[in-house]
C-alpha angles and dihedrals in degrees: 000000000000120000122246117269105240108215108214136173122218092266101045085055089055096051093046094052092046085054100051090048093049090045092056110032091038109023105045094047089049092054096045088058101049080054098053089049091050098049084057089064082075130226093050096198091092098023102124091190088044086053095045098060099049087054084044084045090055099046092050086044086052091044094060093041096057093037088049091049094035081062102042088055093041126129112196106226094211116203098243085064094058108099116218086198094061144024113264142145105292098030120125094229121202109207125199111201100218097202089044104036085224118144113220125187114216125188109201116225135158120262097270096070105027113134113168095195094065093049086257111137134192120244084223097048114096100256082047100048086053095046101053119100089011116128124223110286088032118145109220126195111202119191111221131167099276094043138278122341112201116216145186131211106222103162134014107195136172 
């Protein structure tokens, strides 16, 4: 079974590799020395600080592992890819909400680096799935939860 391609932007790699190297230079260290003072503490089979930093031990473990995985599968989405003709991974999208006349700017990653709170959407999300492929002046019609959204394509941008 092949492994997912993880669509990333220059700047989503970058993240992700700072993370990695913070996860494993600070935070390892960090968590291997609240272990060694718990088990300091002494009988560690009812030692709570003991048991915390295992389960701290283990997220950061998973972390690395995922990061480490996420990287090796990456596909750098380069500017210069990014159409201005058409919606793709990468593209600065200008939306238009039909029903309440709202303009919303999107930029399309992949999953990895989605963060809907800084206007950063996922390809594979429900407004990004619609989007891609869609030219500008498109009217795009997006199925959510509580129903359908309209939009307009207004800009593409790099």
């Amino acid at each position: 079974m092949s492994e997912k391609e993880v669509l990333l932007t220059q700047e989503g790699l970058k993240k992700l590799e700072e993370e990695l190297e913070h996860l494993k230079s600070v935070k390892r260290r960090e968590v291997a020395e609240r272990i060694k003072v718990a088990i300091g503490y002494g009988d560690i089979s009812e030692n709570s600080e003991y048991e915390d930093a295992k389960n701290e031990q283990a997220f950061i473990e998973g972390r690395v592992i995922t990061l480490e995985k996420m990287l090796r599968n990456a596909r750098i989405i380069n500017n210069d890819e990014v159409d201005t003709d058409t919606v793709s991974v990468g593209a600065i999208v200008t939306l238009k909400d039909i029903e309440f006349n709202e303009t919303v700017e999107y930029t399309i990653v992949g999953t990895a680096e989605s963060d809907p709170f800084q206007n950063k959407i996922s390809n594979e999300s429900p407004v990004g799935k619609a989007l891609i492929g869609k030219k500008k002046e498109s009217l795009v019609d997006v199925q959510v939860p509580a129903g359908v959204i309209q939009y307009k394509i207004i800009d593409i941008k790099k």
